[in-house]
C-alpha positions as CSV (number, residue, x, y, z in Angstrom):
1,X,33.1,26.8,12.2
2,X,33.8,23.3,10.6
3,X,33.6,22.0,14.4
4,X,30.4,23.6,14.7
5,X,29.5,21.8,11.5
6,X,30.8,18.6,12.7
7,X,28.7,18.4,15.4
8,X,25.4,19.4,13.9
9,X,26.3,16.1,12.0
10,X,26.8,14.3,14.8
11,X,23.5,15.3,16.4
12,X,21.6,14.8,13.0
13,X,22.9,11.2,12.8
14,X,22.1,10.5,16.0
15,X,18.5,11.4,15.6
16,X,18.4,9.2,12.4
17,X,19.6,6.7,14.2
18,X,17.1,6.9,17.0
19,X,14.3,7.4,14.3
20,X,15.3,4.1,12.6
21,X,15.7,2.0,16.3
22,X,13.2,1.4,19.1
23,X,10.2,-0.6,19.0
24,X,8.5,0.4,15.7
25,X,9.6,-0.9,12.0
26,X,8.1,0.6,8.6
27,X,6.0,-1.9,7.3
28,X,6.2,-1.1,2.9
29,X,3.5,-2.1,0.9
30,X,3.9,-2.4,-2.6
31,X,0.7,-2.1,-4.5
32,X,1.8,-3.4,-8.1
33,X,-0.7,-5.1,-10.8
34,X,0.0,-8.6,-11.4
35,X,2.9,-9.4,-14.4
36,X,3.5,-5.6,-14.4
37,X,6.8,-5.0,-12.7
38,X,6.5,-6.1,-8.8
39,X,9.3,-8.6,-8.9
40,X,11.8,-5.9,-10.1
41,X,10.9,-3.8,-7.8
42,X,11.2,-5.8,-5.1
43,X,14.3,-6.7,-6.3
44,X,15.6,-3.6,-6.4
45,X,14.2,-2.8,-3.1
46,X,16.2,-5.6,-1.8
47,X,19.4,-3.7,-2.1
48,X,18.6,-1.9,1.4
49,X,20.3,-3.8,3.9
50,X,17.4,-2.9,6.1
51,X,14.4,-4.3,4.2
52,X,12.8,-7.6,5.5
53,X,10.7,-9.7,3.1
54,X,9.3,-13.1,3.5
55,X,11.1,-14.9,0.6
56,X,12.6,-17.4,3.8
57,X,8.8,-18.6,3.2
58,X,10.4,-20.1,0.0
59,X,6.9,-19.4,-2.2
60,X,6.6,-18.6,-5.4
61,X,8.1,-15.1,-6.4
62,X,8.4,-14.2,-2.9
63,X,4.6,-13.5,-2.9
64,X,3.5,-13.0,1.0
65,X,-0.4,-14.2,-0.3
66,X,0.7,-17.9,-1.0
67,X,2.0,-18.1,2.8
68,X,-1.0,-20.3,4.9
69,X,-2.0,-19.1,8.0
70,X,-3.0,-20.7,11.1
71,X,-6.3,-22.4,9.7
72,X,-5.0,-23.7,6.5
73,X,-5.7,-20.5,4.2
74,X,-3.7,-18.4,1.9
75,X,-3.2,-15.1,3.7
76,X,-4.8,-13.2,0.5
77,X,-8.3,-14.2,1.6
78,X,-7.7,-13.6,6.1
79,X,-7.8,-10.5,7.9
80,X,-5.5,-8.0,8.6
81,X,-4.1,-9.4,11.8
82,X,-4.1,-13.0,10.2
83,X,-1.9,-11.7,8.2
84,X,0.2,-10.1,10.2
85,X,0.9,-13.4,12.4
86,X,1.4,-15.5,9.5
87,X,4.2,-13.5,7.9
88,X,5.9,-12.7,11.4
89,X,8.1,-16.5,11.1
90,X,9.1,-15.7,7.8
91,X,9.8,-11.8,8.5
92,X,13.9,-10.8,9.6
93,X,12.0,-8.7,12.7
94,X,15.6,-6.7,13.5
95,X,15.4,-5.1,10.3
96,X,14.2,-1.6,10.2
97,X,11.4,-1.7,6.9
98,X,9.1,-5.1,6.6
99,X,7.9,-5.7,3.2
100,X,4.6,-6.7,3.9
101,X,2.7,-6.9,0.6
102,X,4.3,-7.7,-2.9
103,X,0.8,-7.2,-5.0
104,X,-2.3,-4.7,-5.5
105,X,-4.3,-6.2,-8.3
106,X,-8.0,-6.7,-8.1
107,X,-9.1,-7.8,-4.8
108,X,-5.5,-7.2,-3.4
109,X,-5.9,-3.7,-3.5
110,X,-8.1,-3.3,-0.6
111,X,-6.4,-6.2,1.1
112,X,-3.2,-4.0,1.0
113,X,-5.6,-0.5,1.7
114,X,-7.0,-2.6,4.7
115,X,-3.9,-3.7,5.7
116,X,-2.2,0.3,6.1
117,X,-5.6,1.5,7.6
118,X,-5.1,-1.5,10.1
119,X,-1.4,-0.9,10.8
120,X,-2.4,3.3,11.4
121,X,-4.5,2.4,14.4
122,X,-1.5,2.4,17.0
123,X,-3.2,2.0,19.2
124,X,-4.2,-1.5,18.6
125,X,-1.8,-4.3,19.7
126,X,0.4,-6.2,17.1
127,X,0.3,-9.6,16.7
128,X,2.7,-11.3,19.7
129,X,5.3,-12.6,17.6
130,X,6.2,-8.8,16.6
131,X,6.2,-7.5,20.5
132,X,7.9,-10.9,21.7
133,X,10.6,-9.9,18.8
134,X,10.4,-6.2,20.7
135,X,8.3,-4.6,17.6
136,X,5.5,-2.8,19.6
137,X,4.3,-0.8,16.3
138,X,4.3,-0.8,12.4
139,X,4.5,2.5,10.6
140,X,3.1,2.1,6.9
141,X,3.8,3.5,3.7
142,X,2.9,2.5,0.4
143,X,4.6,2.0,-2.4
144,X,2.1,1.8,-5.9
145,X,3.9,1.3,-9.3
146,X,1.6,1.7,-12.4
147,X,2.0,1.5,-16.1
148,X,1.5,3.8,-18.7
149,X,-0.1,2.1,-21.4
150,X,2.2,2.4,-24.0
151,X,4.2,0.4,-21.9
152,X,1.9,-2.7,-20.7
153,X,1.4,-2.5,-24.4
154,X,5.0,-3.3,-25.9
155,X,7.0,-4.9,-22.5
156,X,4.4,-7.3,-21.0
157,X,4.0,-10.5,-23.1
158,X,1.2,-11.0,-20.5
159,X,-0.4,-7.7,-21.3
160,X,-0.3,-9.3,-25.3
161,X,-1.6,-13.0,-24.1
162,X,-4.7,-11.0,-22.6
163,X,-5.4,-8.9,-25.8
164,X,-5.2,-11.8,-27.5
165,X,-8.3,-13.4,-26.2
166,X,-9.8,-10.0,-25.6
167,X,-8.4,-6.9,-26.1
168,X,-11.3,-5.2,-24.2
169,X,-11.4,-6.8,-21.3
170,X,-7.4,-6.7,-21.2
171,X,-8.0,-2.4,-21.6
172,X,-10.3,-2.5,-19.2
173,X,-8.5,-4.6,-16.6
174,X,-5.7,-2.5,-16.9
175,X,-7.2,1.1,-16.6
176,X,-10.1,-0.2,-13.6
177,X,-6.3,-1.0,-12.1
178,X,-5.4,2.9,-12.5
179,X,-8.2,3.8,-11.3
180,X,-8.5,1.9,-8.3
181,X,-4.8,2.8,-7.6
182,X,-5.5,6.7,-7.7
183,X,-8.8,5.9,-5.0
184,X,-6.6,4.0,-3.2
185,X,-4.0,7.0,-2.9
186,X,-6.3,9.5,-1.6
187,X,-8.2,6.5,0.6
188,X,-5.1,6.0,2.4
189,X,-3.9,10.1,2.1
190,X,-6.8,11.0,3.9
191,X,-6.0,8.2,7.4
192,X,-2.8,10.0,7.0
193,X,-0.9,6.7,4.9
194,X,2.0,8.2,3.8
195,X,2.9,6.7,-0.3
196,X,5.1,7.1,-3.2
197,X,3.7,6.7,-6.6
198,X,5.7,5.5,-9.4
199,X,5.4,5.2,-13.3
200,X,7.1,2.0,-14.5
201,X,8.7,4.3,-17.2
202,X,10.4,6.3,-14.4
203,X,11.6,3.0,-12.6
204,X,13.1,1.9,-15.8
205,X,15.1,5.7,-17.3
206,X,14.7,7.7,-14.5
207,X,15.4,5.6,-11.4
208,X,17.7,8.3,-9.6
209,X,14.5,10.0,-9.3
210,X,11.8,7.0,-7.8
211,X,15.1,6.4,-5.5
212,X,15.2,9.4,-4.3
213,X,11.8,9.5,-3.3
214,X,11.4,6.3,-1.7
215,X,14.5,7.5,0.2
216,X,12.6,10.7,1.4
217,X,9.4,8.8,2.1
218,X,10.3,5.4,3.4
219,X,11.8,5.8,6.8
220,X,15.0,4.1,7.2
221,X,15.3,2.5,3.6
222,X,18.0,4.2,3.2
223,X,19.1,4.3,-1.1
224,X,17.9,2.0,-3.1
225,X,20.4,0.5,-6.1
226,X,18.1,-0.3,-9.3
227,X,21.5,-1.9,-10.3
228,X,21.2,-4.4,-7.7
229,X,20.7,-8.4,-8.8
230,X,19.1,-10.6,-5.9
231,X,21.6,-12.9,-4.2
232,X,20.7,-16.9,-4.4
233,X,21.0,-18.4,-1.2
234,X,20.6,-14.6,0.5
235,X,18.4,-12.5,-0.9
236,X,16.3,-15.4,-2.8
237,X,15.9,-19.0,-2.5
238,X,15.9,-21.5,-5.4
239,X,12.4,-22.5,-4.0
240,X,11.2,-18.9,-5.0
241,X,12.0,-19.4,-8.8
242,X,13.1,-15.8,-9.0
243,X,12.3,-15.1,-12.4
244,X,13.9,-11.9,-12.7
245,X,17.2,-12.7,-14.3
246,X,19.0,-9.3,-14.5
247,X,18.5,-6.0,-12.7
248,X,15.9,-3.1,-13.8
249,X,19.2,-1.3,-15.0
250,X,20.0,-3.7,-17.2
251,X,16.9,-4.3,-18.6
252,X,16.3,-0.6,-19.6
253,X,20.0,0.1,-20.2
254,X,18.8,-2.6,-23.8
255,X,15.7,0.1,-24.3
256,X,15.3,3.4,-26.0
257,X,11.7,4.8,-24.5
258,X,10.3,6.7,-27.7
259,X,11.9,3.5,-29.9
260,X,10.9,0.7,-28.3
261,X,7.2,2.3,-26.3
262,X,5.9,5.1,-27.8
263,X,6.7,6.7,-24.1
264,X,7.8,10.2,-23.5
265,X,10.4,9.9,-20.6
266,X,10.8,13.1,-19.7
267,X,6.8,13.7,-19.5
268,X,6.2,10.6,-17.9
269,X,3.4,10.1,-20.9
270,X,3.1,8.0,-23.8
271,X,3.5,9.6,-26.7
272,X,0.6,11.2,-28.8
273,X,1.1,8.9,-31.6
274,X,0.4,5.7,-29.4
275,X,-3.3,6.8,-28.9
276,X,-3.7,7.7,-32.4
277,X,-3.4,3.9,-33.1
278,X,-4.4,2.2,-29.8
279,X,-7.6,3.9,-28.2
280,X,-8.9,2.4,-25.2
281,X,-11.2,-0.9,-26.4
282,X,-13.3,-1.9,-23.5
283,X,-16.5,-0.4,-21.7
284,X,-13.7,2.2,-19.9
285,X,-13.7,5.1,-22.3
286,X,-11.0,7.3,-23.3
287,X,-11.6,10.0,-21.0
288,X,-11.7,8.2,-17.6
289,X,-8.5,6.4,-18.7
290,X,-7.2,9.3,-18.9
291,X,-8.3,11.0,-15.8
292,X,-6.8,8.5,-14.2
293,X,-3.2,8.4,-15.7
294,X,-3.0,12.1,-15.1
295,X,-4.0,11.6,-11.9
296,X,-1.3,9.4,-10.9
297,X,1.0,11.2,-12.9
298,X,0.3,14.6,-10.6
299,X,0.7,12.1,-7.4
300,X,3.8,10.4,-8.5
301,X,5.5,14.5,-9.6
302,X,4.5,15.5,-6.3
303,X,6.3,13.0,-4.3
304,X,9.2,14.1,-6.2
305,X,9.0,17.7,-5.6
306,X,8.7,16.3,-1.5
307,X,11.7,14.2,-1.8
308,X,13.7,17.3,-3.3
309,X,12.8,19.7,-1.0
């Protein structure tokens, strides 16, 4: 019997490994509002040996948009395919998952939504620096972290330099960004996108739990380490001004949810006493806010219940 069980193994790994090798790479797309948490996910994400990112492009925090294509632009503002052959130089193509997009805010959003529809169409030809390097096609997945507002609220010193000059427009940039993520979900659900959705409050106290599901959804990832600090001279380069200077377990292993946020962990909510003091204060009312966060709380609980069955 425990032969029998050995083999079954055997055969299991074998089709892993086939499903992780060829010609075709994951390419991840992290959909992330700006000053809300993308650098330490990425640098978690960096703890898989097989992720690829374009830091070797030595721009600011890593970010793929500041990378000029072939006529001189910023990649944000070119199309799909521009895109594409601007990061190839910059991308580790024997690697098995490509982080292709670090951002989602504003216009972003449907630069990244563009970009997975794009990379969906097999049957369209990659750029020739991806089959040249033997990559004939890129599977995508996205990844989209949001904040609940009770956190934005007491973790982003952005968040507070905003509401400073206007609290509304600060609310509503915020929820129009939950918004757009939740269209964005069923947008790319409905080409067939495969995506995890992730509260920022379950990246920070219950990261066993986003891991797992990355794991389940992200072909060949592997496990991701939210312990994990970015390597100088590997992982990051000084010309990338890393600014995250400790992992996303230490940073919550200092923090106490319901002290420190107002924010229910184990409902994945802020707590009823933050929007007894903190209603929303721009032309988004109270109700679509709230739509939306319970939206992507439903999303981000079923591709939990996917990665443990």
């Amino acid at each position: 019997m425990r032969a029998g069980r050995v083999v079954i193994a055997c055969v299991a790994a074998a089709a892993a490994d086939e499903a992780c090798g060829g010609r075709t790479r994951t390419g991840l797309i992290l959909m992330a509002q700006h000053f809300r948490g993308s650098t330490a996910m990425m640098g978690a994400l960096m703890s898989s040996p097989q992720l690829a990112t374009t830091c070797g492009a030595r721009k600011w925090q890593c970010e793929e948009g500041r990378i000029e294509g072939a006529d001189g632009r910023h990649i944000n503002r070119v199309p799909p395919d521009a895109q594409l052959a601007a990061m190839a130089p910059h991308l580790d193509l024997r690697r098995r998952v490509l982080l292709l997009a670090k951002l989602g805010g504003s216009f972003l959003m449907e630069r990244d939504v563009a970009l997975a529809l794009r990379l969906a169409n097999a049957s369209a030809p990659l750029p020739g620096a991806y089959g040249a390097a033997g990559v004939d096609a890129i599977a995508p997945v996205a990844l989209m972290v949001y904040w609940p507002p009770c956190l934005r609220h007491n973790l982003s010193s952005h968040f507070a330099r905003d509401a400073n000059r206007s609290a509304a427009a600060a609310d509503d940039a915020d929820f129009a960004f939950l918004e757009g993520l939740a269209r964005s979900r069923r947008r790319l659900a409905a080409a067939g996108v495969p995506s995890v959705v992730a509260s920022f409050g379950d990246v920070l106290w219950r990261p066993r739990a986003v891991a797992a599901a990355l794991e389940a959804r992200v072909p060949c990832l592997g496990a991701v380490d939210f312990a994990f600090e970015p390597r100088l001279g590997v992982d990051v380069f000084p010309e990338n001004e890393w600014k995250a200077g400790r992992s996303v377990a230490a940073f919550a292993a200092g923090l106490d949810p319901a002290a420190c946020c107002s924010y229910d962990a184990a409902l994945a909510a802020c707590a009823p006493d933050y929007w007894t003091s903190h209603a929303p204060r721009g032309r988004i009312p109270k109700d679509r806010a709230f739509a939306a966060l319970r939206l992507l709380r439903k999303f981000a609980a079923d591709d939990e219940g996917k990665a443990a069955a």
